[in-house]
C-alpha positions as CSV (number, residue, x, y, z in Angstrom):
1,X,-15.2,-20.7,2.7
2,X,-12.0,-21.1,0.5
3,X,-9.6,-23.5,2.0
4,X,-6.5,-22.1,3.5
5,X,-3.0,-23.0,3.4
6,X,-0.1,-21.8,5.9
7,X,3.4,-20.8,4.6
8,X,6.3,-19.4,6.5
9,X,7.5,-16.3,5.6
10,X,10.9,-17.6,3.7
11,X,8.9,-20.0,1.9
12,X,6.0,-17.5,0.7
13,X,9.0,-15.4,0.0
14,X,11.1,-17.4,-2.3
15,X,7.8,-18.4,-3.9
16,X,6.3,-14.8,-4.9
17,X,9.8,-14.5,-6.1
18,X,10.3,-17.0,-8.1
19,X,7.2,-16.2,-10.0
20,X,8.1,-12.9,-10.7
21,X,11.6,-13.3,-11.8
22,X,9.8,-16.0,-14.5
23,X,7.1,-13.0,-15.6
24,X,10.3,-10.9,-16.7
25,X,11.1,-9.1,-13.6
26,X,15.3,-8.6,-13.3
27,X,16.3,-10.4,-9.5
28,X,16.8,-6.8,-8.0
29,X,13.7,-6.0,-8.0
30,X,11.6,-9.2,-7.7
31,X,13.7,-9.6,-4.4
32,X,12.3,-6.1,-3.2
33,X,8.8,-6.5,-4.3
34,X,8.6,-10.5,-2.8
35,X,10.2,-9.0,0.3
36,X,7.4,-6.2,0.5
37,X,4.5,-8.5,-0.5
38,X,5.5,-11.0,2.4
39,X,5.6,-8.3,4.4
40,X,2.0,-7.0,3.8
41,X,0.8,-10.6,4.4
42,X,2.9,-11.0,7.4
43,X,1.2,-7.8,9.1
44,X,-2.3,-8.9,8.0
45,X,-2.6,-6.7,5.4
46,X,-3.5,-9.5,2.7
47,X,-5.3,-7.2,-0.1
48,X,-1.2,-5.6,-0.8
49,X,0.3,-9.5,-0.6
50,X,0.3,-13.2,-2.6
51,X,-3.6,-12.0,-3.7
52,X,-1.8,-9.6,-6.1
53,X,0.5,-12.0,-7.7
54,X,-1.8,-13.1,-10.7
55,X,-2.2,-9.5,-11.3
56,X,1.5,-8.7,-11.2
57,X,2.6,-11.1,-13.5
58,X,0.4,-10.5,-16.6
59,X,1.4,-6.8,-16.3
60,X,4.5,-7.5,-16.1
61,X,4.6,-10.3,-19.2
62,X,2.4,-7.9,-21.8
63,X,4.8,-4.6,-20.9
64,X,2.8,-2.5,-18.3
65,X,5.6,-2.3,-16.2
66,X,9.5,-1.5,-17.5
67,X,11.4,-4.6,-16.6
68,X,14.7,-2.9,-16.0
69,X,13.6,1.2,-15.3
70,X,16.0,4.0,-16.1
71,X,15.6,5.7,-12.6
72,X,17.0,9.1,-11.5
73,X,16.1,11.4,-8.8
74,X,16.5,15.1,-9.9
75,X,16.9,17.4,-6.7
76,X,14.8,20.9,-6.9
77,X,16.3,22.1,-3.6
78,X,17.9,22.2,-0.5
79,X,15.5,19.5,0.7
80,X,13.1,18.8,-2.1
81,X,13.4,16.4,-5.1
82,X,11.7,14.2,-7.7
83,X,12.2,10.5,-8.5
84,X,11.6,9.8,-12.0
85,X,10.4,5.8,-12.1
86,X,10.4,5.0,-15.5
87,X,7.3,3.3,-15.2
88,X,9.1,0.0,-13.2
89,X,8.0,-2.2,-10.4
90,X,6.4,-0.3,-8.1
91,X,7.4,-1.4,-5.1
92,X,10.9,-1.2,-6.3
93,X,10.9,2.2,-7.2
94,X,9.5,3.2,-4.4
95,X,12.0,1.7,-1.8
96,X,14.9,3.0,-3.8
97,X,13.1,6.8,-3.4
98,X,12.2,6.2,0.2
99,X,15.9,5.9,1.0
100,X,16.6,9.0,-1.2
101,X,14.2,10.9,1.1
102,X,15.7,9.3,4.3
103,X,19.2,10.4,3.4
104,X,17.9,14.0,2.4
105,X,16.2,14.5,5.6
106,X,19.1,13.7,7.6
107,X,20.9,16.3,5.8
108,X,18.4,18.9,5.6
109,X,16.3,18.2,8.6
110,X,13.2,17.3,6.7
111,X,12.6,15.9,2.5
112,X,9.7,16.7,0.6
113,X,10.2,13.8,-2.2
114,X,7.6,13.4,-5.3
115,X,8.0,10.1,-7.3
116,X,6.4,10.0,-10.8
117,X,6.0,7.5,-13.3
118,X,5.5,4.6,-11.2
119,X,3.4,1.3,-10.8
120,X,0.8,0.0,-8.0
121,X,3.2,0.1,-5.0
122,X,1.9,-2.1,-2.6
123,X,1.6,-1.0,1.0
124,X,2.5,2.4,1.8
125,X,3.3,0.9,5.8
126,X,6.8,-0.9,4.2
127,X,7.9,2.6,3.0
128,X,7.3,4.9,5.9
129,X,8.3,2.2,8.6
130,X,12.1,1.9,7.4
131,X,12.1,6.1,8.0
132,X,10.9,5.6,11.6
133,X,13.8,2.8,12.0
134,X,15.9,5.8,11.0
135,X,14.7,7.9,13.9
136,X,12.7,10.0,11.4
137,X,8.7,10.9,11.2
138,X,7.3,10.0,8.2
139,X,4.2,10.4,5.9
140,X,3.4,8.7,2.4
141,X,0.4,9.1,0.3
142,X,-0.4,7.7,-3.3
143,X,-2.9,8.3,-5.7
144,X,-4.8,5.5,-7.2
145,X,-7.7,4.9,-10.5
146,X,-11.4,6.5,-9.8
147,X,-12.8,3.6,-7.8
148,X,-14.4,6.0,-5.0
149,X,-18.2,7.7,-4.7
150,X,-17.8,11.4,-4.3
151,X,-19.5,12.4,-0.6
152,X,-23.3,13.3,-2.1
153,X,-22.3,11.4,-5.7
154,X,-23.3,9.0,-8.0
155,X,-20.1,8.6,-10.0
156,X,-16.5,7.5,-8.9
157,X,-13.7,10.3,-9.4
158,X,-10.7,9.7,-6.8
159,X,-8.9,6.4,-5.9
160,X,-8.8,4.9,-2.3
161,X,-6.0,7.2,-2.1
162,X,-4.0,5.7,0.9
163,X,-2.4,7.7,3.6
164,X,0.6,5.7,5.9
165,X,2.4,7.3,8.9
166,X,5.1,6.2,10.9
167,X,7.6,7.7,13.9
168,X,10.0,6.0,15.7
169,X,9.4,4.5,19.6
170,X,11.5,4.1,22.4
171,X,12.7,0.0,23.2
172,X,9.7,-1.1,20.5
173,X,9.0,-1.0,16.8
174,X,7.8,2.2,15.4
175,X,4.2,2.8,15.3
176,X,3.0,2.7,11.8
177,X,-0.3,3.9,10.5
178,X,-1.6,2.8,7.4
179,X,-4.9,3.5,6.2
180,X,-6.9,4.0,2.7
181,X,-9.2,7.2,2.6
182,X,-12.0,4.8,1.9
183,X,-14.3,2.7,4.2
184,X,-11.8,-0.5,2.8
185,X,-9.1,-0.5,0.3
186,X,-10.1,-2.1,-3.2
187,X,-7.5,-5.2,-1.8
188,X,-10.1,-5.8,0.7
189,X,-12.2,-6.5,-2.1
190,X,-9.7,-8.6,-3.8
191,X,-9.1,-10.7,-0.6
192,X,-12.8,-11.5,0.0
193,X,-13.3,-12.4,-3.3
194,X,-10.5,-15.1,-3.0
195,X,-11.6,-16.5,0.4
196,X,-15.1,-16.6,-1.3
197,X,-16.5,-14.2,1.6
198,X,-19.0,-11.5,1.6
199,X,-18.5,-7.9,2.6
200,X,-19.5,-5.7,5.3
201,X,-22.5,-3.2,3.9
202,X,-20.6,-0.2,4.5
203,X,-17.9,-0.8,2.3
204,X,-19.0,-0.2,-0.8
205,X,-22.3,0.5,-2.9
206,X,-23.0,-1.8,-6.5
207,X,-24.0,-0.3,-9.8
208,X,-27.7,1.4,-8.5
209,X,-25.4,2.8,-5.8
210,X,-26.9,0.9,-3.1
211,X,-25.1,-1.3,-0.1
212,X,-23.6,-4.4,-1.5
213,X,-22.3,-7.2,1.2
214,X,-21.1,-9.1,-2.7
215,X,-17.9,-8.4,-3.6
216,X,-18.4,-9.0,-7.2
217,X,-20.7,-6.9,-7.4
218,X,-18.7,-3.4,-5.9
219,X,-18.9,-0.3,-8.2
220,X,-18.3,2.2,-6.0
221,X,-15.9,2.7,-2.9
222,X,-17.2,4.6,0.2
223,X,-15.2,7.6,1.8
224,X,-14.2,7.2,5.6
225,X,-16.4,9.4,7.8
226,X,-18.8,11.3,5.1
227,X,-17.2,14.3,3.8
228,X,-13.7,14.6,5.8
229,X,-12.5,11.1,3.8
230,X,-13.8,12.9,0.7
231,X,-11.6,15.9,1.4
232,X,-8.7,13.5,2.6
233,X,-8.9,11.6,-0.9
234,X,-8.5,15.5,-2.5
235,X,-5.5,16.0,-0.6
236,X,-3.8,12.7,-1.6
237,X,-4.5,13.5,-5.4
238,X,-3.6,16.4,-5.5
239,X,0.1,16.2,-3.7
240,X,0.9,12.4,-5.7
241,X,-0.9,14.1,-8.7
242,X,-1.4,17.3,-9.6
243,X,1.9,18.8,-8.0
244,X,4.0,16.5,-9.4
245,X,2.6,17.0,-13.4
246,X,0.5,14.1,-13.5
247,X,-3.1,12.7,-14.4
248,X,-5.3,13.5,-11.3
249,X,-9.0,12.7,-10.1
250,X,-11.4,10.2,-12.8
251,X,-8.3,10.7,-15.7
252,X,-5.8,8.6,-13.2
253,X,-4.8,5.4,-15.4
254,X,-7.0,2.4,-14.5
255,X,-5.8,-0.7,-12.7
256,X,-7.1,-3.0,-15.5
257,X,-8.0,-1.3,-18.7
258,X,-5.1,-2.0,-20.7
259,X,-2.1,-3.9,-19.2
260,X,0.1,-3.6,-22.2
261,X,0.4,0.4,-20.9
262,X,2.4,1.8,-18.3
263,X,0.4,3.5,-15.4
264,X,2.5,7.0,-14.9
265,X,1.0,6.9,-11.0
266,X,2.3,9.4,-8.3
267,X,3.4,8.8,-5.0
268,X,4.5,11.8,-2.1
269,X,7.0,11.3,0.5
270,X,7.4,13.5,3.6
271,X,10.1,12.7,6.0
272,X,11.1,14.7,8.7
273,X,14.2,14.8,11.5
274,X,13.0,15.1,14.7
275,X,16.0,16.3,16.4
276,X,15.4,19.2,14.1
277,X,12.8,20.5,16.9
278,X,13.7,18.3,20.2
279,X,15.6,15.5,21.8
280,X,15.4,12.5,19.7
281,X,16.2,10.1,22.9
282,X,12.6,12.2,24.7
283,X,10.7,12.2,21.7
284,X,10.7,8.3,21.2
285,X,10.2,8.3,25.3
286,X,7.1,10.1,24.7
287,X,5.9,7.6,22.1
288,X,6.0,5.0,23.9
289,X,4.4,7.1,27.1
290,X,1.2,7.9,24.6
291,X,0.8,3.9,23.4
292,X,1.5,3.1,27.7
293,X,-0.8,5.5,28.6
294,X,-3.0,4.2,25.6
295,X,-3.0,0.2,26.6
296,X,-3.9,2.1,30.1
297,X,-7.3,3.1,29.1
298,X,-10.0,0.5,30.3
299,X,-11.7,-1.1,27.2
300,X,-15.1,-1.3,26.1
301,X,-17.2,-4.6,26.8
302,X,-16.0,-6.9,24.3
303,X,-12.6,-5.6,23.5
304,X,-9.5,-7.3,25.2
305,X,-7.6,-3.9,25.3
306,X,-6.7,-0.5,23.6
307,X,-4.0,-0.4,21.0
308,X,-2.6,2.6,19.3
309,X,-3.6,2.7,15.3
310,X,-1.7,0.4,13.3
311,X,-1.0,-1.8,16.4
312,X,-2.6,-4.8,15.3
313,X,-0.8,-5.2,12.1
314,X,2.3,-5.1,14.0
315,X,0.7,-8.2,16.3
316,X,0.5,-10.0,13.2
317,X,3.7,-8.8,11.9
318,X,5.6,-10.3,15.4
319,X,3.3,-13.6,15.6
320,X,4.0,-14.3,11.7
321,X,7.7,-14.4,12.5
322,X,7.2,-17.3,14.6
323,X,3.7,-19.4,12.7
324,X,3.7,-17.9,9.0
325,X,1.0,-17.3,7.7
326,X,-2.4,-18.4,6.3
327,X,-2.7,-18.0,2.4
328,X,-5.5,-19.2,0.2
329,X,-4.6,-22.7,-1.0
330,X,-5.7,-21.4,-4.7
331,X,-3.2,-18.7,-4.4
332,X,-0.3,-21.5,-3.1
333,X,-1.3,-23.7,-5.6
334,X,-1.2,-20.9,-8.1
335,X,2.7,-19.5,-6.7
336,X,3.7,-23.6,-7.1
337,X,2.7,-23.7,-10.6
338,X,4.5,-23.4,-13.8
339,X,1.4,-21.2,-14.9
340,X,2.7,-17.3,-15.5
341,X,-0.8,-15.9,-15.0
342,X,-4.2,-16.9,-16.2
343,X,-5.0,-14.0,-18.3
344,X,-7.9,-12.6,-16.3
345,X,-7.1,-9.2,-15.2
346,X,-6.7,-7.2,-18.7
347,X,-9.5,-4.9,-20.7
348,X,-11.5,-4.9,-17.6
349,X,-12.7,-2.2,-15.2
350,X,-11.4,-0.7,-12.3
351,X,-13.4,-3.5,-10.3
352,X,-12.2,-6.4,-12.7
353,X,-15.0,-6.8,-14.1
């Protein structure tokens, strides 16, 4: 088991931004993407946090992300648009189009916002929660490389392709919903591999497409539930994709093959106004009637209690606040060092390998 280290939030913080301000990236922007990285780790989501940094930085250093991005947003209609990324940091380009979108929809009732031309993101959780702080219902989706078995296949053709949800509660924090259309997310992956664990069975299958439990040896993502994640994972490409002009399915640009290259990934917002179709004050009543009514519920043998999805990310989110959190001591030691990146991650497959 790899030895752990805890950080408070600040300090992780100021770390993942230093680093990232020395791999190139202008303060603006390594602000916003250490802010959103912290805040992936804070809610327990550690495959979108400090595990990414080594990544990060050697894209960054041999040009696969623009440094300083020449964004614009280029409105089709009354409450449609497109944010063009210029290939920057994702995270940054994404939270300057999720406020584009949450402006829209307040003036058109709802905002149908593509990005394009745009880097790994991060957790799409960060995004949609600031829309629900709004008082707006949000969805975000984002396609990602081949990395997941077709329901009945042998080969990969769409990403993990994750889906995030979020709408706004009455005296609480919205409830946020993020999830991957795959059994795990390929972070998961990343994360075991760096607390030198093993892997459920059901995650993933290894090159003779059979079970693996060793994360090295993944070749293959599983869809959730059978078919229906195979058909989510469809959806997902073809909205952050296909509809916006870009590479879709098995020609999606690969995490790994070539970090001097920009990626050109898509990502679709959907933000909606609820006080376009009722009372905002008994809509965000109602919320928090389903999550009582939810906590209500008696729980199985073994389970303290019923939470709404996404609940136990924001239990970690609240309790980080207070203890920081627990970070492999590699990864610290890594963030505290002069080193940029250790030159690991490029010409290698979609499972760095």
């Amino acid at each position: 088991m790899e030895e752990m280290s805890r950080r408070s939030l600040l300090e992780l913080e100021a770390l993942m931004k230093k680093k990232l301000l020395a791999a190139g990236l202008p303060e603006a922007a390594a602000s916003e993407t250490a802010a959103h990285l912290t805040f992936a780790d804070a809610c327990g989501i550690h495959s979108h946090g400090a595990v990414r940094m080594d990544y990060y930085a050697e894209r960054l250093v041999k040009g696969g992300i623009t440094l300083e991005p020449n964004m614009s947003f280029e409105k089709t209609g009354a409450a449609t648009g497109i944010f063009h990324g210029d290939n920057g940091m994702g995270h940054y380009v994404c939270n300057e189009a999720i406020a584009i979108a949450i402006h829209l929809a307040k003036e058109a009732g709802i905002a149908a916002v593509g990005i394009e031309q745009t880097s790994h993101s991060g957790t799409m959780a960060y995004y949609v929660k600031q829309a629900a702080e709004a008082d707006l219902v949000a969805i975000a989706m984002c396609q990602s490389d081949p990395m997941a078995v077709p329901f009945g296949g042998t080969e990969n053709y769409f990403g993990t392709n994750p889906i995030a949800f979020a709408a706004p509660r009455a005296n609480h924090p919205p409830v946020v919903f993020d999830m991957a259309t795959t059994v795990q997310a390929w972070g998961k992956i990343l994360d075991a591999r760096s607390k030198k664990q093993q892997i459920p069975d059901t995650w993933a299958v290894d090159e003779h497409g059979l079970p693996t439990t060793d994360p090295y040896a993944v070749q293959g993502l599983l869809p959730i539930a059978g078919a229906k994640g195979y058909g989510l994972m469809m959806m997902v490409d073809i909205l952050a994709g296909s509809m916006l002009g870009l590479a879709f399915g098995k020609q999606v640009t690969s995490m790994y093959a070539d970090l001097t290259e920009k990626r050109r990934l898509g990502q679709f917002l959907l933000v909606i106004d609820p006080s376009r179709f009722t009372d905002t004050k008994t809509f965000k009543q109602s919320i928090d009637q389903m999550v009582t009514e939810l906590h209500a519920i008696p729980p199985v043998e073994g389970q303290s209690q019923v939470y709404y999805p996404g609940e136990i990310s924001q239990i970690h989110f609240e309790k980080a606040q207070q203890e920081g959190v627990m970070i492999p001591k590699a990864i610290i030691d890594y963030l505290e060092s002069e080193t940029l990146h250790f030159d690991r991650y490029g010409s290698q497959d979609s499972f760095a390998k």
